[in-house]
KEKE-903825 format. One record per residue (C-alpha): residue number from 0; y, x, z; residue in one letter. Coordinates in steps of 0.2 Angstrom, whole numbers, padded with zeros to 4 digits, always signed. Layout:
! residues N
(atom NUM (Y X Z) "A")
...
//
This chain:
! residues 356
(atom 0 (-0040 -0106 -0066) "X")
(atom 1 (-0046 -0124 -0060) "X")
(atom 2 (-0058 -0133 -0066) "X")
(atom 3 (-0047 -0145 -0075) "X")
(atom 4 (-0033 -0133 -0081) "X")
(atom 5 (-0030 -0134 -0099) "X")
(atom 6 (-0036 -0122 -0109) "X")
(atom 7 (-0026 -0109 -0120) "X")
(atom 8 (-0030 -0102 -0136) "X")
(atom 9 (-0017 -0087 -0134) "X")
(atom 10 (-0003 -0079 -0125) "X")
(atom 11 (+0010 -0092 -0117) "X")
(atom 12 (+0026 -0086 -0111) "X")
(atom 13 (+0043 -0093 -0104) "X")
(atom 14 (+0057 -0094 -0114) "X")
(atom 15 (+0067 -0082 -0108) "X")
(atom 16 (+0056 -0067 -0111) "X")
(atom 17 (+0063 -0054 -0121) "X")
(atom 18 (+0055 -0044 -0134) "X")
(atom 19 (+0060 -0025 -0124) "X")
(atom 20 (+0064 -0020 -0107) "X")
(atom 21 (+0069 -0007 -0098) "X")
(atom 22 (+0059 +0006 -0090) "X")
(atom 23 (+0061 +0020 -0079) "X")
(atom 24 (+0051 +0033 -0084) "X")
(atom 25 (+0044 +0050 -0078) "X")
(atom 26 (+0044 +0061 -0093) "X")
(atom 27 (+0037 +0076 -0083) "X")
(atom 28 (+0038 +0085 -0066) "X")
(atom 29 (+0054 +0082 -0060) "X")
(atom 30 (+0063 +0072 -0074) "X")
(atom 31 (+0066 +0053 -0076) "X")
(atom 32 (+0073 +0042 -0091) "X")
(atom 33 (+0078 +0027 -0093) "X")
(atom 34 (+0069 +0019 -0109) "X")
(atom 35 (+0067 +0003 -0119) "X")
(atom 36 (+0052 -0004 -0121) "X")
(atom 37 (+0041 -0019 -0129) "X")
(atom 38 (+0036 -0030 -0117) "X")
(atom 39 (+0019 -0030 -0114) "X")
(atom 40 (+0007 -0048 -0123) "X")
(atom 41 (-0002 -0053 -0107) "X")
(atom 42 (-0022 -0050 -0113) "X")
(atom 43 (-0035 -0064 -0111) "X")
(atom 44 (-0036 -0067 -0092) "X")
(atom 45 (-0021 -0059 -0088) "X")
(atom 46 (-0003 -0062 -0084) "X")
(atom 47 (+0012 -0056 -0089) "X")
(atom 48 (+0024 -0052 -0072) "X")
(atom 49 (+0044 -0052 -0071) "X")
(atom 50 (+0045 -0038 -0059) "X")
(atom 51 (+0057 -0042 -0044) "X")
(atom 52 (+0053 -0028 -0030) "X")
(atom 53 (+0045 -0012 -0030) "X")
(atom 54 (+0041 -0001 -0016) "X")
(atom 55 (+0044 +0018 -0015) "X")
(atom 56 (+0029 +0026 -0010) "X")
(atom 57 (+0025 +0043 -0005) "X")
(atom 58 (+0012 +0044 -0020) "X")
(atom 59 (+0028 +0039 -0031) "X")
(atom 60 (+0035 +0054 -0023) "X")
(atom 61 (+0022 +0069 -0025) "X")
(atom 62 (+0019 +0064 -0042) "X")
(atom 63 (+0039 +0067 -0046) "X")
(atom 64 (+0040 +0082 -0038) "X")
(atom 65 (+0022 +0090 -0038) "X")
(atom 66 (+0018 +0081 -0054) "X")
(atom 67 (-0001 +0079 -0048) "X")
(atom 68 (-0010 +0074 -0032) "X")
(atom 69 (-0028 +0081 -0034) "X")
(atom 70 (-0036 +0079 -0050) "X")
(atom 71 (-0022 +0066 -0055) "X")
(atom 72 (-0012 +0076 -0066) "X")
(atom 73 (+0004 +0067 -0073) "X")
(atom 74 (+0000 +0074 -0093) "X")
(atom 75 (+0012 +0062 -0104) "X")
(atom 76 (+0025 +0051 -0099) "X")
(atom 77 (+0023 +0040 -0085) "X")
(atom 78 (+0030 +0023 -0078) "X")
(atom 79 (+0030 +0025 -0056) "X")
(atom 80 (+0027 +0012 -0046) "X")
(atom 81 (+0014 +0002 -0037) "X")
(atom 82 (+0019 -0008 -0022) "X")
(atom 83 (+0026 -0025 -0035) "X")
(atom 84 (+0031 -0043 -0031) "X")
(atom 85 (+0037 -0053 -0045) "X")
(atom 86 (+0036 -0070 -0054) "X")
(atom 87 (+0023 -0076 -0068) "X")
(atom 88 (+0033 -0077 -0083) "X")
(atom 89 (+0018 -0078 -0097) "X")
(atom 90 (-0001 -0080 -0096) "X")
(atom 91 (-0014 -0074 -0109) "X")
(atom 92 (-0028 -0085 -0114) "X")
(atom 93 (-0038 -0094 -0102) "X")
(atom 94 (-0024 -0094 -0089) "X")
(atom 95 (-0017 -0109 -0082) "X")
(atom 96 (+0000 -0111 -0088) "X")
(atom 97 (+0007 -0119 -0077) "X")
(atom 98 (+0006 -0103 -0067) "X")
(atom 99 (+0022 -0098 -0076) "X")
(atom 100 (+0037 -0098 -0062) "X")
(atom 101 (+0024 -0094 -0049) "X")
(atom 102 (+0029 -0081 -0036) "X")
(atom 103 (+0019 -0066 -0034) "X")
(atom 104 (+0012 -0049 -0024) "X")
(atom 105 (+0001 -0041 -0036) "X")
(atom 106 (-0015 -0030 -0033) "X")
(atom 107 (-0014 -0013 -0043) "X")
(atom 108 (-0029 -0010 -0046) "X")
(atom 109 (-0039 -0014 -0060) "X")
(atom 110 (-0058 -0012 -0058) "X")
(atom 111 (-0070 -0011 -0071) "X")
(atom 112 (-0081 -0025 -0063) "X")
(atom 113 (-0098 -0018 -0071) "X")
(atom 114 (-0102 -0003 -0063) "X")
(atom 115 (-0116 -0003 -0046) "X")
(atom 116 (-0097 +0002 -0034) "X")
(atom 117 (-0088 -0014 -0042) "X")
(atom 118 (-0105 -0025 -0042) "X")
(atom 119 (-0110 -0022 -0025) "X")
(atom 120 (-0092 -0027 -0017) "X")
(atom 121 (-0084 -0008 -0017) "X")
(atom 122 (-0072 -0010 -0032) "X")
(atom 123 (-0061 +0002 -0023) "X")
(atom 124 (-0071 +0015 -0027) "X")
(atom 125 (-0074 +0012 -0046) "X")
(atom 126 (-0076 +0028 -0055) "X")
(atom 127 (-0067 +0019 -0071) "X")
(atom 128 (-0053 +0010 -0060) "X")
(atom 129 (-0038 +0009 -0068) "X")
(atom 130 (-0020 +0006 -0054) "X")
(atom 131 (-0004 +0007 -0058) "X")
(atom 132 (+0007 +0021 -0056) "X")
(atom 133 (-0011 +0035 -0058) "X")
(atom 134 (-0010 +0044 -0072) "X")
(atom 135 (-0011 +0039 -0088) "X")
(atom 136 (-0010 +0020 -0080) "X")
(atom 137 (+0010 +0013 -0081) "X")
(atom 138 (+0015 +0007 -0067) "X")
(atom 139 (+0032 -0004 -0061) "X")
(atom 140 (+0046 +0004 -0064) "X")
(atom 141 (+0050 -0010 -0078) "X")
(atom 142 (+0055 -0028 -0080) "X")
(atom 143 (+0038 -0032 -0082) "X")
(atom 144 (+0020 -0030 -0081) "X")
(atom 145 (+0003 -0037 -0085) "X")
(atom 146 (-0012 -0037 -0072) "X")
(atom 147 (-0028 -0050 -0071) "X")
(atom 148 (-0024 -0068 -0065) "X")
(atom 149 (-0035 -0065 -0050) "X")
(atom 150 (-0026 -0050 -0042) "X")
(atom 151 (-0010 -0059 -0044) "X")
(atom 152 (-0008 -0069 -0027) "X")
(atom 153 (+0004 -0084 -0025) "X")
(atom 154 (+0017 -0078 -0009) "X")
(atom 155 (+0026 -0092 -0001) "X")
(atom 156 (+0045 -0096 -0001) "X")
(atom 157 (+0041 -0088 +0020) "X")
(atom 158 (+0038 -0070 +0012) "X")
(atom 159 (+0052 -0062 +0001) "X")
(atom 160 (+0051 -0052 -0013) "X")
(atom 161 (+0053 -0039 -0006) "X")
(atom 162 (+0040 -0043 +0009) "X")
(atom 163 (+0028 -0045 -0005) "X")
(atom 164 (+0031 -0030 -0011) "X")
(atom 165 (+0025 -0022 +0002) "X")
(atom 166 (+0010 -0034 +0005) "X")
(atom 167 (+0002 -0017 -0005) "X")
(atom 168 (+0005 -0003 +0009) "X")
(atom 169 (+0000 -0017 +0021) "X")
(atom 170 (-0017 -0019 +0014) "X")
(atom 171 (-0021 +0000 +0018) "X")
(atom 172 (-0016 -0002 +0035) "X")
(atom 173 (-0025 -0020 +0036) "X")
(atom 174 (-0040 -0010 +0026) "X")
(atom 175 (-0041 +0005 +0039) "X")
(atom 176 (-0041 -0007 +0054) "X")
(atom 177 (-0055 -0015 +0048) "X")
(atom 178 (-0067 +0000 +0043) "X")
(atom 179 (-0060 +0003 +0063) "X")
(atom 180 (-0070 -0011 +0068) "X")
(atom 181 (-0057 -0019 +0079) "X")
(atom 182 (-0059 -0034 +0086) "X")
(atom 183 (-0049 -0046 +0100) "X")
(atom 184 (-0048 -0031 +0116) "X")
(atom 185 (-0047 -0017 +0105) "X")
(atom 186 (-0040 -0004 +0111) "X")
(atom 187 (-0033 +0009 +0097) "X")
(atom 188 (-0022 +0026 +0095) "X")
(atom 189 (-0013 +0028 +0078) "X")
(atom 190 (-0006 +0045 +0073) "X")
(atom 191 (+0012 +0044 +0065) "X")
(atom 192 (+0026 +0032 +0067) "X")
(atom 193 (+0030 +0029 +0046) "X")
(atom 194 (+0028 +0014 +0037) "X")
(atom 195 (+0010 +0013 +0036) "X")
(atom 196 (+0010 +0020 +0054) "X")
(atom 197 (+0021 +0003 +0059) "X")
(atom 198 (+0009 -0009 +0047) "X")
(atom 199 (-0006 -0001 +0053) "X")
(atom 200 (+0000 -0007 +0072) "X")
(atom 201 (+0002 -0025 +0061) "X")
(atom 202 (-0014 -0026 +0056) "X")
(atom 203 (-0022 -0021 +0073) "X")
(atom 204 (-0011 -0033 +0082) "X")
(atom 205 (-0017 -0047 +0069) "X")
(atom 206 (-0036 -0041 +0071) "X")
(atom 207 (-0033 -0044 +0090) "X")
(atom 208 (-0032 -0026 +0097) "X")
(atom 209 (-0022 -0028 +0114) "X")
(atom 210 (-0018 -0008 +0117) "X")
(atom 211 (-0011 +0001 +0101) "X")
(atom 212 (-0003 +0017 +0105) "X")
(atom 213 (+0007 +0025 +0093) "X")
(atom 214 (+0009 +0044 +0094) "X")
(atom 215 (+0025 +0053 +0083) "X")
(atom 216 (+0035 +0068 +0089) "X")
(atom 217 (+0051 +0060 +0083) "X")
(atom 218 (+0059 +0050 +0096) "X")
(atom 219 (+0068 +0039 +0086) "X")
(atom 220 (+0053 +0033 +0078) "X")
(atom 221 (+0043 +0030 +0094) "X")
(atom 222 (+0058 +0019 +0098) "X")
(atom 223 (+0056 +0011 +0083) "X")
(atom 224 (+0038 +0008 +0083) "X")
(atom 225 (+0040 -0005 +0098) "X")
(atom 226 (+0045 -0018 +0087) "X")
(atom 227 (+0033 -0016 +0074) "X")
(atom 228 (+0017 -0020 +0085) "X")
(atom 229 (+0014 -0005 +0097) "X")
(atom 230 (+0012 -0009 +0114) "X")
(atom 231 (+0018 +0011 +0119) "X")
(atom 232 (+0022 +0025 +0111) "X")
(atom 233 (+0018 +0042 +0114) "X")
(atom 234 (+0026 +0060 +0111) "X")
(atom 235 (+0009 +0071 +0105) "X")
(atom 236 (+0020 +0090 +0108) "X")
(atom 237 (+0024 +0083 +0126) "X")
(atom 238 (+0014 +0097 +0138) "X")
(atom 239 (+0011 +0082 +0147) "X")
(atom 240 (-0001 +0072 +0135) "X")
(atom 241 (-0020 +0074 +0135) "X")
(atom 242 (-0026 +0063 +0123) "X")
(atom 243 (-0043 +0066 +0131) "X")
(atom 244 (-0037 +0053 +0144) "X")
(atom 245 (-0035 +0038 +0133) "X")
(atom 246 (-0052 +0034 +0128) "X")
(atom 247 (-0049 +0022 +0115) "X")
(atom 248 (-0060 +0012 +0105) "X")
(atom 249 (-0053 +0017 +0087) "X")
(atom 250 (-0042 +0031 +0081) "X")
(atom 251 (-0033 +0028 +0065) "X")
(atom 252 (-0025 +0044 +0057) "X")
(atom 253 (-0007 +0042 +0047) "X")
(atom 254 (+0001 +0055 +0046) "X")
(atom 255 (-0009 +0068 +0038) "X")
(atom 256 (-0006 +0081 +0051) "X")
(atom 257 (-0022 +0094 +0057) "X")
(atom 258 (-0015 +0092 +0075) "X")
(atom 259 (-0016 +0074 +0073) "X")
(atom 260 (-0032 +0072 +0068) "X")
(atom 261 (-0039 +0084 +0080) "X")
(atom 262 (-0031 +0077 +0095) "X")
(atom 263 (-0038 +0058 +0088) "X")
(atom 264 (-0056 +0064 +0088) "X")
(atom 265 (-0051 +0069 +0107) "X")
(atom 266 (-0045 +0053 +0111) "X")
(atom 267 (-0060 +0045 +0108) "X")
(atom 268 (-0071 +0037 +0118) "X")
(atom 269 (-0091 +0041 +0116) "X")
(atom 270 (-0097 +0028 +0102) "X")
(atom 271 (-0080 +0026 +0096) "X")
(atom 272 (-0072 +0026 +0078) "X")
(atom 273 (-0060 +0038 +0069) "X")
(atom 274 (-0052 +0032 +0052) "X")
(atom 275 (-0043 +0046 +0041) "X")
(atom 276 (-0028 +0038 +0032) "X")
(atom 277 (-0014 +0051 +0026) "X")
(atom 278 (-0016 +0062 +0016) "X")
(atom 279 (-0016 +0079 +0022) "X")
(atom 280 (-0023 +0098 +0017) "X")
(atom 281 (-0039 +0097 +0007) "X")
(atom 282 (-0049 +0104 +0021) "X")
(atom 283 (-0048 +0103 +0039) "X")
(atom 284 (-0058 +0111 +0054) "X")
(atom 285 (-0069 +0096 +0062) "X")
(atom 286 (-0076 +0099 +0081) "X")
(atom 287 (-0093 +0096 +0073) "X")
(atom 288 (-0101 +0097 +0092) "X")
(atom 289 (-0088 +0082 +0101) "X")
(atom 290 (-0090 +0072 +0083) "X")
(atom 291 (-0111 +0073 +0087) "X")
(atom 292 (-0110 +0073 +0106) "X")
(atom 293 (-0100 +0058 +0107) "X")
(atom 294 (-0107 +0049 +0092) "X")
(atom 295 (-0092 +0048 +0083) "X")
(atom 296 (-0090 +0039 +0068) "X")
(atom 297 (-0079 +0049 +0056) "X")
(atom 298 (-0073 +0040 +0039) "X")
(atom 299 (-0059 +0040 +0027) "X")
(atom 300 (-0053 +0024 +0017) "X")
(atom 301 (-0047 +0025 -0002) "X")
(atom 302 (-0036 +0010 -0007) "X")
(atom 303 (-0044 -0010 +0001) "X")
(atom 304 (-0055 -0023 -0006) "X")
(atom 305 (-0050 -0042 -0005) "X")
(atom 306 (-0036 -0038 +0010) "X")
(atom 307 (-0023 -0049 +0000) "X")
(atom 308 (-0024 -0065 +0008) "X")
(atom 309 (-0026 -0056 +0025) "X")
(atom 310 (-0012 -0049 +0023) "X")
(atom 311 (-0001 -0063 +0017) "X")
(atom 312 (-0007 -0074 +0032) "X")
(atom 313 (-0005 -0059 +0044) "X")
(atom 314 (+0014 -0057 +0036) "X")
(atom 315 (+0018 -0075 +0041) "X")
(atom 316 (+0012 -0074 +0060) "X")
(atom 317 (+0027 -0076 +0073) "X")
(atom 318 (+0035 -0061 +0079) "X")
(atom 319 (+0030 -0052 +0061) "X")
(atom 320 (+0046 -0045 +0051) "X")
(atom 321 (+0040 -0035 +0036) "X")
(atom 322 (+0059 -0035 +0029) "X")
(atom 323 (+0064 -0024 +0044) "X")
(atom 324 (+0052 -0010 +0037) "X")
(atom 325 (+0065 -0009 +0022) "X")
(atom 326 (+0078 +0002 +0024) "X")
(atom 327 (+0086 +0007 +0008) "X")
(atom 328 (+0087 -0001 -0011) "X")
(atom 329 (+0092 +0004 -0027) "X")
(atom 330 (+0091 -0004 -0042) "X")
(atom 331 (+0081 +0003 -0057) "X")
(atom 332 (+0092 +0013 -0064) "X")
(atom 333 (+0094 +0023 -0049) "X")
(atom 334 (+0075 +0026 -0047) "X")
(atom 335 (+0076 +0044 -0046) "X")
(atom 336 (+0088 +0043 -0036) "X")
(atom 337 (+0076 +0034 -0024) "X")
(atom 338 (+0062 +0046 -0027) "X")
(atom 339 (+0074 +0061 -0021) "X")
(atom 340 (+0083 +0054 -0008) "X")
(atom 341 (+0082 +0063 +0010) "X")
(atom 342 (+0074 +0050 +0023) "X")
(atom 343 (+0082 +0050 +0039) "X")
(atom 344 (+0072 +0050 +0056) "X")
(atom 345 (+0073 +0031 +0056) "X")
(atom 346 (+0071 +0028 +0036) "X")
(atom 347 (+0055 +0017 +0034) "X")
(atom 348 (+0054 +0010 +0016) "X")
(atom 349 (+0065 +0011 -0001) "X")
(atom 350 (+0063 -0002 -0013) "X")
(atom 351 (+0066 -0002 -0031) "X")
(atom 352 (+0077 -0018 -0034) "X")
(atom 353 (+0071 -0023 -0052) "X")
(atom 354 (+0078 -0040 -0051) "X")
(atom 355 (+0081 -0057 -0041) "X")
//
């Protein structure tokens, strides 16, 4: 809120706002329901968000099928959903009303802003954070959400909804390239041609990297991957690859795949930098004497810090289509279908359609 915005004593909220809404919810592994629901009061500091697109994750995914990833265990019923764009419908006290009509991507996550993570600029890593869609926190599968004016970013008419939806997955990618350390000349290999493989390539093009290899078995997807920022695509089961040859400054991992990781750390040059980004098996062998004989730096990332308005500058740059990335929708009440659908070689992103 400005300086000179007018203060509020309580909850302001369009006119149209409904008293219940609809919700697609998980009630356990494997089962989805649509429900009513209240709509939520926007707390003091906080907004209350129309929702207008949602993006399918793989998260989204694992927790309707697995009903857990890790120690996230889905224990009571659960609203899915992270990756939201929307419009401000209602602002709790101390928010600027005339927000109200404003379009949106919103940051999920919810820090507690006390602890030494959140007070020393690692929020991402807050042992009390709380992020849509991780259990026992709802996430967007509804007409509407609260979330702290702050981590509610303006999107220009240039970025659709559904563009700003994905603003989320794109922060990972744009988070990953920067723990990378690239910079304009960069020259980095990204394992996996998915859509956080083809944002990641955004986000190095954008930090200035002028070589980004994409390797993925699938040769549709290699195909593919041309027009989402790689400069060459490569086949990593061809008998012909040696990834040993590359010696790239930075290897970004996306796919979650052992073989992947492996032949990264290869494809290093001495000094260089190795960033673990899908999720894979809970342990992996490492070549302990090439990471130390080269000076490898290893890392992993977990969800970005203060990426939004990188990422909504670098989703306007020329040549930069984030609605390509989308192919399938489904309304709300066919959100289970989206979580079970089969993705083709070619599918990239699903989004949930909430409303326009």
């Amino acid at each position: 809120m400005s300086a000179t915005a007018p203060a509020t004593t309580g909850p302001v909220l369009a006119d149209d706002v409904p008293a219940t809404m609809r919700a697609s919810v998980l009630l356990r592994q494997g089962e989805v329901e649509m429900q009513e629901r209240p709509v939520p009061t926007p707390p003091p500091g906080e907004v209350l968000v129309r929702v207008r697109s949602v993006g399918v994750c793989g998260s989204d995914v694992h927790y309707y099928k697995e009903g857990r990833i890790g120690d996230f265990v889905v224990e009571q019923p659960l609203i899915l959903g992270h990756e939201v764009s929307g419009v401000i419908a209602g602002v709790g006290e101390g928010v600027d009303p005339s927000r109200i009509g404003e379009r949106v991507a919103v940051e999920p996550q919810r820090p507690c802003r006390t602890c030494r993570q959140c007070t020393t600029g690692h929020l991402n890593l807050c042992p009390d954070m709380k992020f849509y869609a991780t259990p026992p926190i709802d996430g967007t599968f509804c007409d509407y959400v609260t979330a702290p004016a702050e981590f509610a970013f303006p999107i220009p008419d240039a970025i659709s909804d559904h563009a700003g939806a994905l603003l989320e997955p794109f922060s990972v990618g744009m988070w990953a390239v920067g723990k990378a350390g690239l910079a304009p000349g960069s020259r980095v290999l990204i394992a996996g041609a998915g859509p956080i493989g083809a944002l990641t390539a955004i986000a190095a093009r954008s930090y200035g990297a002028t070589e980004i290899i994409v390797s993925d078995p699938v040769a549709s997807r290699r195909e593919q991957i041309l027009g989402f920022g790689a400069t060459s695509a490569v086949d990593p089961l061809d008998p012909g690859f040696d990834p040993a040859a590359l010696g790239v400054d930075a290897f970004i991992e996306c796919s979650g795949a052992t073989p992947a990781l492996l032949a990264g750390l290869k494809a290093l040059r001495p000094g260089g930098t190795a960033v673990m980004v899908g999720l894979g098996a809970e342990t992996m062998p490492i070549p302990v004497q090439e990471v130390m004989n080269k000076e490898i730096v290893l890392t992993g990332i977990f969800r970005y810090v203060d990426t939004w308005p990188k990422v909504i500058a670098a989703a306007q740059a020329p040549g930069v289509d984030l609605d390509a990335l989308v192919t399938a929708e489904f309304p709300l009440e066919e959100a289970e279908a989206a979580l079970t659908q089969v993705p083709g070689e070619s599918s990239l992103k699903t989004i949930v359609v909430v409303s326009r």
